[in-house]
C-alpha positions in Angstrom: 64.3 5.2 0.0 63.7 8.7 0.8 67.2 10.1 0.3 67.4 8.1 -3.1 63.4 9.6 -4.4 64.7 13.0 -3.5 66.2 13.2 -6.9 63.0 13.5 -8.5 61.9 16.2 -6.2 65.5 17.9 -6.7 65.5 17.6 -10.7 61.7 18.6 -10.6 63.4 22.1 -8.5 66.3 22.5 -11.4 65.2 21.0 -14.3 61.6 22.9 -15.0 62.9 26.2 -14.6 66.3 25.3 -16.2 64.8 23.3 -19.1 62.1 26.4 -20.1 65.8 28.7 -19.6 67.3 26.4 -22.5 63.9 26.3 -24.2 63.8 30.2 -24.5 67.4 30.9 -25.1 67.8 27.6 -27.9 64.3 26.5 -28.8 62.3 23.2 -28.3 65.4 21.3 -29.8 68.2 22.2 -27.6 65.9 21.5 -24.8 66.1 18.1 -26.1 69.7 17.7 -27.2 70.1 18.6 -23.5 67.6 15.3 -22.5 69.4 13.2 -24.2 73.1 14.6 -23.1 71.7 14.5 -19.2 70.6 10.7 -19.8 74.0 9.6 -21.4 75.7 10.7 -18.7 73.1 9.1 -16.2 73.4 5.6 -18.0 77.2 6.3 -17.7 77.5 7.2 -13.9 74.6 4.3 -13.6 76.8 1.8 -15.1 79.9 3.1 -13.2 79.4 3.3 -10.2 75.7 1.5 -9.3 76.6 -2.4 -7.9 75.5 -5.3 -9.3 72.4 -7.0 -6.5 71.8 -10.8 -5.8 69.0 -11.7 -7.5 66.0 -12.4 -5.0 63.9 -14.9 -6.9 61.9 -15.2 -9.9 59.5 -12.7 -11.5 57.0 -15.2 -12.2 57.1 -15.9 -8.6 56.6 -12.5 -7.3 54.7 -11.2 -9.9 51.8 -12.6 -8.2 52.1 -10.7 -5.7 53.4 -7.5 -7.0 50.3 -7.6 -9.3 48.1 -8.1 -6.5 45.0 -5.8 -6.5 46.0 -4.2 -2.9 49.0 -3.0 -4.9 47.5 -1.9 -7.9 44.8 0.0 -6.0 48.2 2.1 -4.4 50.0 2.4 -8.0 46.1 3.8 -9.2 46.4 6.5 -6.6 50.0 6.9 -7.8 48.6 7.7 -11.4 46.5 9.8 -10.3 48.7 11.9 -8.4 50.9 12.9 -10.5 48.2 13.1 -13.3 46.8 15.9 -11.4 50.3 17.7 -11.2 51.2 17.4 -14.5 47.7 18.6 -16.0 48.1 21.7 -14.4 52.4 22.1 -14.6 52.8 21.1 -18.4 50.8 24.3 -18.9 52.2 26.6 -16.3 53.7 28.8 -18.4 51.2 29.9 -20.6 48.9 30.0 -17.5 51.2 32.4 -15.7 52.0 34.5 -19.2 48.1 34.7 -19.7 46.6 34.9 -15.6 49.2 36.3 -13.8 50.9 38.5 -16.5 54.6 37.1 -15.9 56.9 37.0 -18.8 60.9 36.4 -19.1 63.4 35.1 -16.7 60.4 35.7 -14.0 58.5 32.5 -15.6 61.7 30.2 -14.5 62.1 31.9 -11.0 57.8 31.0 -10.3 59.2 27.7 -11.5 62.2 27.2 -9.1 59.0 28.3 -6.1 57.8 24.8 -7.7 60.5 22.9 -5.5 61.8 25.7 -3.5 59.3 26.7 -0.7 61.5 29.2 0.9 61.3 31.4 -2.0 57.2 32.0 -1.8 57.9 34.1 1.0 59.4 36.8 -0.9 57.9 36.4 -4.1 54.0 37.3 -1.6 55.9 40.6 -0.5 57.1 42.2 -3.7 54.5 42.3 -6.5 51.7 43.6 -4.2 52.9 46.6 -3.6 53.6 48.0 -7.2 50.1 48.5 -7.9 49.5 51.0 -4.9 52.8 53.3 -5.3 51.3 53.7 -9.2 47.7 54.1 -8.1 48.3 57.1 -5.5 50.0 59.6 -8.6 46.9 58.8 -10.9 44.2 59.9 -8.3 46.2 63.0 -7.2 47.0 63.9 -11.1 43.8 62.1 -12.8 43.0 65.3 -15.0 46.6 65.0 -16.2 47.3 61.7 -16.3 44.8 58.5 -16.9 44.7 54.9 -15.3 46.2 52.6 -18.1 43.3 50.2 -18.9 43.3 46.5 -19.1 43.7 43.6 -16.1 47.4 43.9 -15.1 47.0 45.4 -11.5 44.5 42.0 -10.9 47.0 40.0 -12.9 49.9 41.2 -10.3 47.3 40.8 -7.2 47.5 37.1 -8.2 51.0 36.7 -8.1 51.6 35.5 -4.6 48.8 33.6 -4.8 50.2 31.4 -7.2 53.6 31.4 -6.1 52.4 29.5 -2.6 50.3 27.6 -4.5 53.3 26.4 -6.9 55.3 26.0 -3.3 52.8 24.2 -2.1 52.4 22.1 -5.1 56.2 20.9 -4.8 56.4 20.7 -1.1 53.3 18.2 -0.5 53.0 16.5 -3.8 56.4 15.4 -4.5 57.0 14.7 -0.9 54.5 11.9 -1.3 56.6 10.1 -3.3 59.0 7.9 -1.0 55.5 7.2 0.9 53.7 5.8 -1.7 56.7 3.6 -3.1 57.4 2.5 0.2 53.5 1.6 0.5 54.3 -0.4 -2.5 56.8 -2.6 -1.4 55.0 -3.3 1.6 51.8 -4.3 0.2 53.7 -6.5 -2.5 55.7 -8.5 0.5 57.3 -11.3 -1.2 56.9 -9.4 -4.5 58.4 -6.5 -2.9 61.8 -6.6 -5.5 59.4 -6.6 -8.7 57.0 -4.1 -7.4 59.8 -1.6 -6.2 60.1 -0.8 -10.2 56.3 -0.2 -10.4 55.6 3.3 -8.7 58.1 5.0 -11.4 55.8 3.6 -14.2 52.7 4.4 -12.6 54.1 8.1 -12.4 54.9 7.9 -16.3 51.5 6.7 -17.2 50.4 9.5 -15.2 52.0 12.3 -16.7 51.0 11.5 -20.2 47.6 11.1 -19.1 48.0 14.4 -17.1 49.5 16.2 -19.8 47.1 14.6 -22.9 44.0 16.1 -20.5 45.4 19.3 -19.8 46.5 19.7 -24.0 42.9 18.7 -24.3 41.1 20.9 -21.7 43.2 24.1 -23.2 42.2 23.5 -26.2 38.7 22.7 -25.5 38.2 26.0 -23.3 40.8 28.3 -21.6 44.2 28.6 -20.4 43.1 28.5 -16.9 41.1 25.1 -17.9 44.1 22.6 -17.5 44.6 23.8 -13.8 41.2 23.0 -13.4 41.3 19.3 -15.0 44.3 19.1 -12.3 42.1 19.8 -9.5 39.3 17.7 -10.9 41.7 14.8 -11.6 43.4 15.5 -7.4 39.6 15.1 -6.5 39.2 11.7 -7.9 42.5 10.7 -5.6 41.1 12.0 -2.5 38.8 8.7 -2.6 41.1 6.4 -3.4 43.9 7.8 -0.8 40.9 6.9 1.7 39.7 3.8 0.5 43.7 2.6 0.1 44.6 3.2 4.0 43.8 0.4 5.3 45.2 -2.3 3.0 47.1 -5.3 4.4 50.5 -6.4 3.8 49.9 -10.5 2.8 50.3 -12.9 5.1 52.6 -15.0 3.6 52.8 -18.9 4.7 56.4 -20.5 6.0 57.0 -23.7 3.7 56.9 -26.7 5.6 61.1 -27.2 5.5 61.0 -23.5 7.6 58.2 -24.8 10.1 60.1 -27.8 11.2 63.1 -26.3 11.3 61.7 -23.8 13.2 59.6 -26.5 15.7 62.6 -28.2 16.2 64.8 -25.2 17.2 62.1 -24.3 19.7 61.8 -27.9 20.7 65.9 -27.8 21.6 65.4 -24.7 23.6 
């Protein structure tokens, strides 16, 4: 379940930074001719090479339990999960062009740090030291030469800072993916089949609400306002993550033709 979730994590990696390259270089339309190419040829490779399942029972019959409120207090914590990571990374760029200064090909490279952890490392080292090698000529020369105003020394001090946080973003948040689906299943025992296809709507639901509240808190106040409905939004789940622990899986009864069979295999024994 893992290995198969690590897609999202993987096209989360590729596609952000890739899909704001084709953005810049083509426009908002050939980022979406490029969609819809990338989900032809998933259908395609789906319906090649994907093998048809046994069919595990009816939906009526395990929609009662895949719609049980254990599970739907788990697929709420889903929502909110990625609500809070998509109020804040729908609006990444403009927060980076506008708090930390970045502009170009640097705006997909603090985007691959979103699912490539190893990369925060270097990204911490090299912007803080441009500020100091520039500051020492103006003090020694400050008749000659002035300090150019404005806030782009504190805009490049908050570089690293966001790069972890994008790193960490990625690392912890999408990692909690196979977890909660596997939560899920468990909860929905018998229902486990029908509830498997739940999580991935939950996480839809999520990013449009995510996205519609961080649209609306930019617009409302400032670009650094949609990072803060994210963190309001990953408050709200920290309850829920705690008041979800320690649901039960059902207990599900044997039907009568399993009990005797059962008594009479013991019986034989």
């Amino acid at each position: 379940m893992g290995v198969v979730l690590s897609g999202v994590s993987v096209s989360a990696a590729v596609g952000v930074p890739l899909g704001t390259w084709v953005g810049q270089a083509l426009g908002w339309r050939g980022s979406f001719v490029g969609v819809v190419v990338l989900g032809v040829l998933a259908l395609i490779a789906i319906l090649a090479l994907v093998p048809s399942v046994p069919s595990t029972g009816g939906a009526a019959g395990q929609a009662r339990y895949a719609f049980a409120p254990r599970v739907l207090a788990v697929l709420g914590l889903n929502f909110l999960t990625f609500a809070a990571i998509f109020a804040a990374v729908t609006y990444i760029v403009p927060f980076l062009q506008h708090i930390t200064g970045i502009s170009g090909p640097l705006i997909s490279v603090f985007l691959l740090v979103y699912g490539n952890s190893y990369s925060s490392g270097h990204l911490r080292r090299r912007p803080v030291r441009r500020p100091k090698r520039r500051a020492h000529p103006a003090r020694r020369h400050h008749r000659c030469r002035s300090i150019p105003a404005g806030p782009q020394p504190r805009r490049r001090s908050r570089r690293p800072l966001v790069a972890l946080a994008l790193a960490a973003l990625g690392l912890f948040a999408m990692g909690m993916t196979p977890s909660i689906q596997y939560r899920v299943v468990s909860l929905a025992g018998p229902g486990g089949a029908l509830a498997s296809s739940l999580p991935a709507s939950a996480i839809n639901v999520g990013i449009a609400f995510g996205s519609t509240a961080g649209g609306l808190a930019i617009s409302t106040f400032t670009t650094s306002s949609a990072v803060i409905a994210g963190l309001v939004i990953a408050a709200l789940a920290v309850p829920v993550a705690v008041a979800t622990r320690h649901l039960k899986p059902p207990t599900v009864e044997t039907a009568p033709n399993q009990r005797a069979a059962k008594t009479s295999a013991e019986l034989t024994v």
